[in-house]
C-alpha positions in Angstrom: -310.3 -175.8 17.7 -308.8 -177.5 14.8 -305.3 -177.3 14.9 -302.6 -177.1 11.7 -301.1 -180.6 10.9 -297.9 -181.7 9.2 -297.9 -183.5 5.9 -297.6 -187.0 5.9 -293.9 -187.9 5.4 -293.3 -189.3 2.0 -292.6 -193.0 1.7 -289.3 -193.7 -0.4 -290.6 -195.2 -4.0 -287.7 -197.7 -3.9 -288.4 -199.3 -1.2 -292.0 -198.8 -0.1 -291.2 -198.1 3.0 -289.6 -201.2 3.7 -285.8 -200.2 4.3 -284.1 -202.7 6.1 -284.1 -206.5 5.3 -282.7 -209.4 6.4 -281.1 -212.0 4.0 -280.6 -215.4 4.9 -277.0 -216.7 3.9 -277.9 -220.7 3.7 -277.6 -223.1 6.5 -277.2 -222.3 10.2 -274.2 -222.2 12.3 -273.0 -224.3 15.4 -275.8 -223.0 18.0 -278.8 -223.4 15.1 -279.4 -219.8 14.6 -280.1 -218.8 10.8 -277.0 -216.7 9.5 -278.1 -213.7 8.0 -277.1 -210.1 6.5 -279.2 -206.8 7.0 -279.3 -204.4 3.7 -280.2 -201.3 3.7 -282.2 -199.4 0.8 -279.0 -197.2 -1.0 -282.1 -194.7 -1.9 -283.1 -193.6 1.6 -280.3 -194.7 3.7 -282.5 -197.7 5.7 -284.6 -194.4 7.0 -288.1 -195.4 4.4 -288.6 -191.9 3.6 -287.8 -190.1 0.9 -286.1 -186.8 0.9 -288.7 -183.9 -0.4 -286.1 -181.2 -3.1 -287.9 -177.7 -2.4 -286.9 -175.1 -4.3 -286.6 -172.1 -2.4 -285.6 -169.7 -5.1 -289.3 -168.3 -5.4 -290.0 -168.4 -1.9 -291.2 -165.4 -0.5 -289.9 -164.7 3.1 
């Protein structure tokens, strides 16, 4: 039996999907370790998917 499945969740088209980096300030500090920043896509809020709008006002209940 086949069963209903849910629609792919839509990537966000700022990011592709990619929502998180890490940016690399320059130079290391006193233990070696790179010193970096994590930024987050301002579109989807570092989640990768986009919000779908629906508009409900033609919906039939």
């Amino acid at each position: 039996m086949a069963y209903p499945t849910s629609p792919a969740p839509r990537i966000c088209p700022a990011c592709d999907g990619f929502a998180s980096v890490a940016i690399t300030l320059g130079g290391r500090d006193v233990r070696g370790h790179l010193r970096t920043i994590t930024a987050h896509c301002p579109v989807c809020h570092g989640t990768g998917i986009a919000r779908t709008r629906r508009n409900w006002e033609g919906a039939r209940a």
